[in-house]
C-alpha positions as CSV (number, residue, x, y, z in Angstrom):
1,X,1.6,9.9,1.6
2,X,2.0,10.9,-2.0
3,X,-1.0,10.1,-3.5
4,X,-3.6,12.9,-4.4
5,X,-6.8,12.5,-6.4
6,X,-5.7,15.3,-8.3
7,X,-3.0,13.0,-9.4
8,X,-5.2,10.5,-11.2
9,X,-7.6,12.2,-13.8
10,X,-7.6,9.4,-16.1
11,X,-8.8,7.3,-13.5
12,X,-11.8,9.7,-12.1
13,X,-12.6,10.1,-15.9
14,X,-12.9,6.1,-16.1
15,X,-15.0,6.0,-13.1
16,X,-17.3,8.4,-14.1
17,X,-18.1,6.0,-17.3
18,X,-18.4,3.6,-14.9
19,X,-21.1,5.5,-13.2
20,X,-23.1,6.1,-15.7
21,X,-23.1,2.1,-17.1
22,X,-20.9,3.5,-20.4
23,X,-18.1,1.1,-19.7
24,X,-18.2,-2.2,-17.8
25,X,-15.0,-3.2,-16.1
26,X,-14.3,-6.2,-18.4
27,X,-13.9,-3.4,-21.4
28,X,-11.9,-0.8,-19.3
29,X,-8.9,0.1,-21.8
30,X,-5.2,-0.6,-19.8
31,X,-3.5,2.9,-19.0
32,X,-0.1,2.9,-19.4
33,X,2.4,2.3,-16.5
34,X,3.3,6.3,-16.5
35,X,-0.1,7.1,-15.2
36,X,0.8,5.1,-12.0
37,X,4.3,6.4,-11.3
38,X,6.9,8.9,-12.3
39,X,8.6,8.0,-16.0
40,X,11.9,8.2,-14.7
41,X,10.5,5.2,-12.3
42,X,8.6,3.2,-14.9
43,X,11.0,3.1,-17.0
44,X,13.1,1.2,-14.0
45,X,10.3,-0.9,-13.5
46,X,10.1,-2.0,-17.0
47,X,14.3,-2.2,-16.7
48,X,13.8,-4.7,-14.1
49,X,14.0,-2.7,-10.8
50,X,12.5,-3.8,-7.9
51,X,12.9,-1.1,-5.3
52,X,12.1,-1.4,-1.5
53,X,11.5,0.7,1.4
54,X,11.5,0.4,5.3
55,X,9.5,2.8,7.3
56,X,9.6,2.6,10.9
57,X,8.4,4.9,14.0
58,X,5.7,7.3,15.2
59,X,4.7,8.0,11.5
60,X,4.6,5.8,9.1
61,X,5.4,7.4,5.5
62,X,5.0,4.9,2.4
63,X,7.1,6.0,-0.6
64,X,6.4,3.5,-3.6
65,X,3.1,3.3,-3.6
66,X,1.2,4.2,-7.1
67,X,-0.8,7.3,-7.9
68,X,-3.9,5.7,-7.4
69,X,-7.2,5.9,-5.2
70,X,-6.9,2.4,-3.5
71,X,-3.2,3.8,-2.2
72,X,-5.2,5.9,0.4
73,X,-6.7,2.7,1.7
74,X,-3.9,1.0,2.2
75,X,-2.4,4.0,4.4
76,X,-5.8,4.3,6.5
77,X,-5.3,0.2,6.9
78,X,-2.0,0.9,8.5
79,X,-3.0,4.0,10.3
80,X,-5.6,1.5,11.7
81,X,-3.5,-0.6,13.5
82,X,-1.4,2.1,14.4
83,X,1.7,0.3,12.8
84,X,5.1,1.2,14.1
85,X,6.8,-0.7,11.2
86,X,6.0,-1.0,7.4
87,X,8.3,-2.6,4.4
88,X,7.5,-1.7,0.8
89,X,8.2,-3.9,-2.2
90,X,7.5,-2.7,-5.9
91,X,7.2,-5.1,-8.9
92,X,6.8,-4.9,-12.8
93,X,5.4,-8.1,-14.8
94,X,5.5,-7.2,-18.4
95,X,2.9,-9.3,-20.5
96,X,3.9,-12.2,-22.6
97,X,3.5,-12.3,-25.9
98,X,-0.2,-12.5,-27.4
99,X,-0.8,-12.9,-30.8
100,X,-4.4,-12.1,-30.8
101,X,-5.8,-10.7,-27.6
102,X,-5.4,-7.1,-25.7
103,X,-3.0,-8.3,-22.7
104,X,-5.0,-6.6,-20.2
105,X,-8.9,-8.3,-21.2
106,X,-11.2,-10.2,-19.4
107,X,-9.6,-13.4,-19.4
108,X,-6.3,-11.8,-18.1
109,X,-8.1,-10.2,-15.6
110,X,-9.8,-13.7,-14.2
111,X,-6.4,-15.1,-14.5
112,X,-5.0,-12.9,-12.3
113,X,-7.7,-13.2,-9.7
114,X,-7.6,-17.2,-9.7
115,X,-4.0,-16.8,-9.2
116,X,-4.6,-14.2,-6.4
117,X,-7.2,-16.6,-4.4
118,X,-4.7,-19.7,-5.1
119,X,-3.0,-20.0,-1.8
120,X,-2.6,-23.4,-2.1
121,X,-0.4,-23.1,-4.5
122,X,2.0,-20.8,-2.7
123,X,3.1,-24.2,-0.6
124,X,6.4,-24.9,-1.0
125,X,7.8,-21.8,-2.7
126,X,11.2,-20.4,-1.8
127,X,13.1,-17.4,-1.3
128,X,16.5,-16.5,-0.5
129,X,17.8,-16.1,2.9
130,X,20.7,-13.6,3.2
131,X,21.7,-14.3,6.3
132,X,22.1,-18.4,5.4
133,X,23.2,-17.2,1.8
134,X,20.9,-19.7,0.8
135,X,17.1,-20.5,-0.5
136,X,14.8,-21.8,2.0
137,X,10.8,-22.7,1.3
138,X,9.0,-19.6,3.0
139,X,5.6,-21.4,3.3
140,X,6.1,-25.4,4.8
141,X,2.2,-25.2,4.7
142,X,-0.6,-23.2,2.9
143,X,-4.3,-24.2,2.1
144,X,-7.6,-22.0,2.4
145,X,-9.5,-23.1,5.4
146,X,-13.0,-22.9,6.1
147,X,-13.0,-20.1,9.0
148,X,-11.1,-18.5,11.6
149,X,-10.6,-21.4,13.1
150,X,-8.3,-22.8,10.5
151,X,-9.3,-26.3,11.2
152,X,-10.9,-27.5,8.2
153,X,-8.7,-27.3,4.6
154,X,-10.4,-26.0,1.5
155,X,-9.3,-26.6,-2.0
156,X,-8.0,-24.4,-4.2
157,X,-10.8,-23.6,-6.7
158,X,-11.0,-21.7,-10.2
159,X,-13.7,-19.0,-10.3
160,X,-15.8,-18.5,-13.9
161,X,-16.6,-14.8,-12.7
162,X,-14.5,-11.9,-10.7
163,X,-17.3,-10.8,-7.5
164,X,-17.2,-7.1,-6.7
165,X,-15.4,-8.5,-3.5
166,X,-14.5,-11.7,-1.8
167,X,-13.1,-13.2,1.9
168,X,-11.4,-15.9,2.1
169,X,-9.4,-17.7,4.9
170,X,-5.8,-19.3,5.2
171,X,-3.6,-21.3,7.3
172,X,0.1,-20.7,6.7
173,X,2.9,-22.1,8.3
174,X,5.6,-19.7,7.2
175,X,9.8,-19.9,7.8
176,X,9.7,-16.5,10.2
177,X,6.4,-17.0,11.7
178,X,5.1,-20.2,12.2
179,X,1.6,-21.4,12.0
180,X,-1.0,-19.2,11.7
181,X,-4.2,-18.5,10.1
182,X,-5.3,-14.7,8.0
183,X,-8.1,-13.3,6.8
184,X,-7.7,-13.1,2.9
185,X,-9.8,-10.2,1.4
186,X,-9.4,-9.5,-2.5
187,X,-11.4,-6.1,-4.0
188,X,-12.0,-6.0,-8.2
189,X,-11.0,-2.5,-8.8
190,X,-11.7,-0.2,-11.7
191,X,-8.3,-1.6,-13.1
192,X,-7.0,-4.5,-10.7
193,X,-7.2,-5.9,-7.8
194,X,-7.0,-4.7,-4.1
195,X,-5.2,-7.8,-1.6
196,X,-4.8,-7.2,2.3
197,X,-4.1,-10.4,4.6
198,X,-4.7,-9.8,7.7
199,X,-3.4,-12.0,10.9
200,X,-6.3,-13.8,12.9
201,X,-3.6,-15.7,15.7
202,X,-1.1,-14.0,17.8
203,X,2.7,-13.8,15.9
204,X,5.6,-14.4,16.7
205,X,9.1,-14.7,15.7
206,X,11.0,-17.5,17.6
207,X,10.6,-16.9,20.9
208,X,9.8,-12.7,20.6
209,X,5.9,-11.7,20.4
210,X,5.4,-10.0,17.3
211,X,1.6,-9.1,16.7
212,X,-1.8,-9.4,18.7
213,X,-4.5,-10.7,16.3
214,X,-5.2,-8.4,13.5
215,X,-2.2,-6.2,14.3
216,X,-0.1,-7.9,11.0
217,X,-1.1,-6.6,7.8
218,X,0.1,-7.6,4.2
219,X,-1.6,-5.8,1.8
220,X,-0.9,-5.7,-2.4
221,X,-2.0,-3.6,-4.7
222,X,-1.9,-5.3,-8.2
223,X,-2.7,-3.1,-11.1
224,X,-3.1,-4.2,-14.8
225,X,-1.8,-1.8,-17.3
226,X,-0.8,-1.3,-21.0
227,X,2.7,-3.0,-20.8
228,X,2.4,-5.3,-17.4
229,X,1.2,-5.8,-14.2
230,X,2.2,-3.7,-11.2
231,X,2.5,-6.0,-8.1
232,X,3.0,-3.3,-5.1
233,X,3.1,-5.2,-1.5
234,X,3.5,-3.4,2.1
235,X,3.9,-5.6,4.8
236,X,3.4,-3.8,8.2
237,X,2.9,-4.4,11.7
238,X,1.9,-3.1,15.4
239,X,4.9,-4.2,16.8
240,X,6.7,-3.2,19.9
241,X,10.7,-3.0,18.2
242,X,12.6,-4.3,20.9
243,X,16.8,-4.3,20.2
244,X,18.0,-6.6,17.6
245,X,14.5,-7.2,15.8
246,X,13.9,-4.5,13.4
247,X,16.1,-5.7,11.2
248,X,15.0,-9.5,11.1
249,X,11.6,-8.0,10.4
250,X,12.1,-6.1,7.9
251,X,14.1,-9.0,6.2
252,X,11.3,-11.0,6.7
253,X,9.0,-8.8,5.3
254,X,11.3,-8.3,2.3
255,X,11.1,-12.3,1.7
256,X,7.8,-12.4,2.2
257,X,7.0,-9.8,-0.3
258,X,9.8,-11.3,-3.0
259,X,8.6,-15.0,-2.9
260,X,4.8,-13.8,-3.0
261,X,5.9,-11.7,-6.3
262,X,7.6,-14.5,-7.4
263,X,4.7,-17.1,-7.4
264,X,2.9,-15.0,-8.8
265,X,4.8,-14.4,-11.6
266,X,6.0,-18.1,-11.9
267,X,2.2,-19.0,-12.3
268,X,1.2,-15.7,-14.7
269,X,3.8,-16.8,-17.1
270,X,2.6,-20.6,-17.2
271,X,-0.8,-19.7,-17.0
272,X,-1.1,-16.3,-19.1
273,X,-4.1,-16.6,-22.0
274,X,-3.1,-16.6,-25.6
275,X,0.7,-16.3,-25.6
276,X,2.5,-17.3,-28.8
């Protein structure tokens, strides 16, 4: 992988304010999105780009992932389940507007983490299916449920405070997948937020097994810096690639990663404090 902790002095300087009860992370000042990636690639990103990556095999290698200390995580996640396929998606929301407060404060902060834990709001959204050269709804049905079980539904709900960390759990009955329930866990970093949705029910794809429980991962990385928000996703999977389906994975994953980028967006921009 290409992250170092050499690479990211700013953000070892930050923690060690941290440490020592200087800074709290409601008044952490936004670094800009060149201390994440390359310039020649931020500037892209700010241009609109939104680059992906398939990696597949013995050794998974992830290419767009940010110069940052929760990057390593998300390889040892993969590494975990011993993932023979992983798609990378890379996203750029650049702030609205604000007449009157810095764009990445505390209340943009909570936004984002309301938005994060909304699930249910992600029912009904859409992307577009190349293969039908047309938009279908990705999630039919998606609530927070009580437990692993997925039985009980759970309203959405809008927190006063971010927690160091939370769990929740989900039900989602997805265009690809089916019905099936996750394990949501969201982590407040030093500058965003850590996501990884994990599968609790066996997967499949039509009639072809895809993952064992907890052999599915979907994990984001969403960072909040001086000009926007990054919104990194890898999707990846334990999967056994039999001819013909490494391709409608990877598609899938793709979608996945697009529409979740795009409700989060959608509900950002409506959402977003003190735009003009």
């Amino acid at each position: 992988m290409r992250y170092h902790l050499r690479d990211c002095p700013p953000l070892g300087q930050l923690g060690l304010l941290l440490a020592c009860g200087c800074l709290s992370l409601a008044s952490l000042p936004a670094l800009p999105l060149a201390s994440y990636y390359p310039a020649p690639l931020a500037g892209q990103l700010i241009s609109g780009a939104q680059p992906t990556s398939l990696t597949s095999g013995r050794s998974i290698s992830l290419t767009l992932g940010a110069s940052h200390p929760a990057q390593t995580a998300i390889g040892q996640a993969l590494a975990a389940i011993d993932a023979s396929l992983a798609v990378e998606s890379l996203f750029f929301w650049p702030y609205p507007p604000t007449p009157t407060a810095p764009a990445a404060d505390s209340a943009g902060r909570l936004l984002v983490y309301n938005i994060l834990r909304s699930v249910g709001s992600m029912q009904g959204i859409e992307y577009y299916s190349v293969t039908r050269q047309t938009r279908r709804v990705l999630y039919e049905r998606s609530s927070l449920v009580t437990g692993a079980d997925g039985h009980q539904t759970v309203a959405d709900s809008w927190q006063a405070a971010i927690p160091g960390a939370e769990t929740l759990y989900t039900r989602q009955d997805d265009a690809s997948f089916g019905d099936n329930v996750y394990r949501l866990s969201l982590e407040h970093l030093v500058d965003g937020f850590a996501y990884t949705m994990t599968n609790l029910t066996a997967m499949a794809y039509g009639f072809i097994p895809v993952a064992k429980p907890g052999q599915l991962l979907t994990c984001a990385l969403i960072i909040l810096t001086d000009e926007g928000i990054i919104f990194y996703v890898v999707s990846g999977s334990n999967t056994v690639l039999l001819p013909g389906l490494r391709n409608p994975l990877q598609a899938s994953f793709s979608n996945r990663a697009r529409a979740i980028y795009e409700w989060f967006s959608r509900e950002a921009s409506r959402l977003w404090p003190n735009r003009s």
